[in-house]
N, C-alpha and C positions, 0 to 999 in steps of 0.2 A: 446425629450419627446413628446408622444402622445399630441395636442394643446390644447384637453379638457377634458385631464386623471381625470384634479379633479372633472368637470362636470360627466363626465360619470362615478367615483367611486363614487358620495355622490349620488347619481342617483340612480345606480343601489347598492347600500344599501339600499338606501329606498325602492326599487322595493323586492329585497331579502325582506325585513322585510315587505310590505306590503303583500305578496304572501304566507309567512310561519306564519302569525301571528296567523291564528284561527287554523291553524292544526299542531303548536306544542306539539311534543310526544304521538302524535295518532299514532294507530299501523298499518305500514306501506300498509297492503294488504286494509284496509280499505280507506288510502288515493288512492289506486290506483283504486280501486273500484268507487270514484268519479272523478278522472281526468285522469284516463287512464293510461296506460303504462311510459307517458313522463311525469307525474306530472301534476301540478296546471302554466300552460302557461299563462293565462288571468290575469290581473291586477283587482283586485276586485275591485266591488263599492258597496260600496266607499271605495277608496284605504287609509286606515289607518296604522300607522304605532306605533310602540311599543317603549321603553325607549331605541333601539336600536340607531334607530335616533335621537331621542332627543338628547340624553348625547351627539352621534357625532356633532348633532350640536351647543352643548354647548362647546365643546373643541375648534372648527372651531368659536364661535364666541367669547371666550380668544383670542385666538392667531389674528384674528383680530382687536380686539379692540385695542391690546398691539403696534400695530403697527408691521414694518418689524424687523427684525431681525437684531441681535442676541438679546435675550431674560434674564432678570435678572429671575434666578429660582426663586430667594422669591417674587420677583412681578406676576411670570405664578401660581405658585403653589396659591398662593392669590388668581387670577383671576378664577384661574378652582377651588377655593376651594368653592369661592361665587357663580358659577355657578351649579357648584355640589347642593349647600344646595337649590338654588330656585326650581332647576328642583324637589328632595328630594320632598319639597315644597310642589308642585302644583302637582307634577304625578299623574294622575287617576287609580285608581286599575285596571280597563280594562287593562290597557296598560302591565301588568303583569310582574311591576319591579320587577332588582332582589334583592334579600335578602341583599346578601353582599350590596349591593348600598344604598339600603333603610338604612338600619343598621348605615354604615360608613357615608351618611351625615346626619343623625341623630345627632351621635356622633358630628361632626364637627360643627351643630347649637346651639348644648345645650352650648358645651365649646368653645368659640369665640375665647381665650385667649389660647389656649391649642395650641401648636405645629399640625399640620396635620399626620406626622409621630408618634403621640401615639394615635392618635384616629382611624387608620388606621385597617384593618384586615391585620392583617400579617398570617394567616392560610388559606385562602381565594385564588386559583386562577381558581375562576371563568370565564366564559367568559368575563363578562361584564369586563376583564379591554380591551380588543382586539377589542371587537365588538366596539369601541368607539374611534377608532385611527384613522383610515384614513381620517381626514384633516390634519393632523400634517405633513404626506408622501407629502404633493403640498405646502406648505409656499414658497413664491418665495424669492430666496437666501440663504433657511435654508440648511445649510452641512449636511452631514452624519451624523457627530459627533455630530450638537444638536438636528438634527432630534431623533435619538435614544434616546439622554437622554431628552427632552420631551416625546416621547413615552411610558420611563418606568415610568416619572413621574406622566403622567394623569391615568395610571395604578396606581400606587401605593397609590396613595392617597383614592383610597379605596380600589383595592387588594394588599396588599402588602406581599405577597407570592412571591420569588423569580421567580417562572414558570411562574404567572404572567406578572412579568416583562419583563422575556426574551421572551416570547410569544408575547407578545405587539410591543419591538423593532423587533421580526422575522414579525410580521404582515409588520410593515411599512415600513420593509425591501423590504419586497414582493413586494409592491402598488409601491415604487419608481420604482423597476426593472421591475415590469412591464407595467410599464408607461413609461420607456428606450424602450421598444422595445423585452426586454429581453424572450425569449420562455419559458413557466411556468416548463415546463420539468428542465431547466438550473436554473431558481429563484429556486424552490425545492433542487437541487445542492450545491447552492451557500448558502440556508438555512442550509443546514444539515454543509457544512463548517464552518459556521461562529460559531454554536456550540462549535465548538470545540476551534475554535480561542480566540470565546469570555470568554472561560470558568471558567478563571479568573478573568473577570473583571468586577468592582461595580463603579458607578457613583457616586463618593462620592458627585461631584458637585451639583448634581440633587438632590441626594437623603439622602444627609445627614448624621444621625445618626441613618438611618433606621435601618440598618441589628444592631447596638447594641441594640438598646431598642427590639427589638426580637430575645435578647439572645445569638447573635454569635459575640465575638470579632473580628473575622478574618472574613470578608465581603466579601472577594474571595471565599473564602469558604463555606457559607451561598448561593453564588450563582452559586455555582456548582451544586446545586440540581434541580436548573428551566433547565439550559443549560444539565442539563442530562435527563430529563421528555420531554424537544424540541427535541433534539435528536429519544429520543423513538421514539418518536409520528410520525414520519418522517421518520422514520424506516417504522414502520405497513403502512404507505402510502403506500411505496416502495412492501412492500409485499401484498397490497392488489392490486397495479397497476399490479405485475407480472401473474395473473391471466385474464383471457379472460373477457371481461365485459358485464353481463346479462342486464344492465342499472338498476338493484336494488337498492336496500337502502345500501347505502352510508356507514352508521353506522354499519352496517351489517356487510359490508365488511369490514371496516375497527376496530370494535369489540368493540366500544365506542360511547355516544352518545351525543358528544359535547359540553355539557356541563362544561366542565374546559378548559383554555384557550388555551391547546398546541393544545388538540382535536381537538375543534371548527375550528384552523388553519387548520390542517391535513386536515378534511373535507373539510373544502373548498377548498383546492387546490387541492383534489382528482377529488370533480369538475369540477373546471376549467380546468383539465389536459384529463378528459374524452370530454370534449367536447369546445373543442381551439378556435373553428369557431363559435360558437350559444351561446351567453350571455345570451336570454333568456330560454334555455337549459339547462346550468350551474345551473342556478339559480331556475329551477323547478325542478332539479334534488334534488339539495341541499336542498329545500321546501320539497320534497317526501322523508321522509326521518322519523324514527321510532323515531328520538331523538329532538336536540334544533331547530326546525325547522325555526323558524326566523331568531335565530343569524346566524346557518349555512347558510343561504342562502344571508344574508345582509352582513357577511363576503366574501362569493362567489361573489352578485354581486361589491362590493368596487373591487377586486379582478381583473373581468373579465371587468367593465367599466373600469378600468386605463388601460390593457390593448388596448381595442376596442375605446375607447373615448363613446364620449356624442351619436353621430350619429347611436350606436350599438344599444338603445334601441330604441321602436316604440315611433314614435312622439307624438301618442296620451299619453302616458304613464307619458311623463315629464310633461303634463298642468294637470294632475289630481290626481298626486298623493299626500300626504298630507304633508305641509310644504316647496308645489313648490317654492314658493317665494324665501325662507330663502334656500334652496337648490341654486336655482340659482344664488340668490346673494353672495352667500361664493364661488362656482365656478367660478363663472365671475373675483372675485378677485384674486382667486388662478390659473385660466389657463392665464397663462402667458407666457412668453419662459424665465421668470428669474428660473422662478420654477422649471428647470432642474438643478441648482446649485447646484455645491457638494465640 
């Protein structure tokens, strides 16, 4: 594993969200009319960032506080449920949280006593449950197996829409493999397989008695509906890659504009697949873009920094941008070489 995958993915999420945050869902010729052809390349000052980073770093600092691994669900679920309701809390309107979020820890502050899985959105699979995963992907010594079902659970507890979920485990899927080394061409691959592999299967561990209290006794089957929405979405990549690339907008091409969680994915790895070599590329690419323009770009950079490590972005970029501190302290903990465990 890449030595500072988790440095350079909370990194460059922050750099994604600081770079797309004023020119979300502005219509694309206009973005380019201000940064040219290649997008918004400069780290703005002051470099601020949106609920994108926050919540990720409200999951990265559960999982640290909890200690190493392995993890008791009703103890994580607890930790991110209290971490959800402060951020909830204090977020500034600037920051342009989203609905489902705001909504669901709402919910989870009025009723203290109430289960997390019925105060949940179960219709909801917004981005926000994906844009908020990648510290779960660098835990040193966390497997496969609880990686993912962390992943679908810090999703679930406020999106809890099946696509959601599985969007959330494909995100962290990505950030590990490409933090192996893995070429995003082959993660893309290995994504659209596991679809199908996973297409059966519900965490009841994690997740409880989610899928009955939203109506479906058969829980395989409830999430057959996210693992076929991933699939989709991974398809249209495929068919937007097949095509010669003008360097346009992203959403364009690919006919969605990221905002629900497979999208958001899709998008960013169209990114990161257009441009292998340049993370800060990727990631003005994913910013120039007619749709969620923060998330896709702070999923892009999580994405292209686990790739590239910490070293990918310009120096000047990690002392200024907002939340350096608490960025580099949950990287310092997580780039390890236990962190490649599986």
């Amino acid at each position: 594993m890449q030595t500072t995958a988790a440095s350079g993915a909370l990194f460059g999420l922050a750099f994604g969200d600081a770079i797309g945050k004023d020119i979300e869902f502005q219509d694309y010729d206009t973005i380019r009319r201000v940064f040219g052809p290649e997008g918004p390349r400069q780290l703005p000052d002051p470099a601020l960032v949106t609920d994108d980073t926050q919540m990720a770093l409200v999951v990265a600092r559960a999982l640290v506080d909890l200690g190493p691994p392995p993890y008791d669900p009703g103890q994580l679920a607890a930790a991110l449920r209290a971490g959800f309701v402060e951020w909830g809390r204090t977020v500034e309107g600037w920051r342009a949280p989203g609905g489902t979020c705001m909504r669901s820890t709402y919910r989870l502050e009025v009723s203290p006593r109430t289960p997390w899985w019925r105060l949940t959105d179960g219709r909801s699979k917004g981005n926000g449950a994906n844009m908020r995963v990648a510290p779960v992907a660098f835990v040193p010594g966390l497997s496969d197996h609880d990686m993912v079902g962390i992943a679908q659970l810090q999703a679930a507890i406020t999106h809890a829409h099946p696509t959601a979920l599985a969007a959330s485990e494909l995100t962290v899927i990505a950030l590990r493999l490409a933090a192996e080394g893995m070429p995003m061409r082959d993660v893309v691959d290995a994504l659209y397989k596991r679809c199908s592999s996973r297409r059966n299967a519900y965490r009841q561990d994690v997740l409880g008695p989610l899928a009955s209290w939203w109506s479906f006794d058969e829980p395989a089957v409830w999430m057959q509906f996210g693992w076929a929405d991933c699939a989709a979405a991974i398809e249209r990549l495929w068919n937007a890659e097949g095509y010669a690339d003008d360097g346009g907008d992203a959403c364009a091409h690919l006919g969605v504009r990221g905002g629900c969680a497979e999208d958001c994915l899709a998008l960013a790895l169209y990114c990161a697949l257009r441009h292998p070599d340049d993370p800060v590329a990727a990631i003005a690419r994913a910013a120039a873009t007619s749709g969620d323009s923060d998330t896709i770009a702070a999923v892009t950079g999580a994405l292209v920094g686990a790739a590239h490590g910490l070293d990918a972005w310009p120096s000047g970029w990690v002392v200024r941008v907002e939340y350096a501190d608490q960025l580099a302290e949950v990287g310092e903990v997580f780039d390890t070489e236990e962190g490649s465990a599986s």
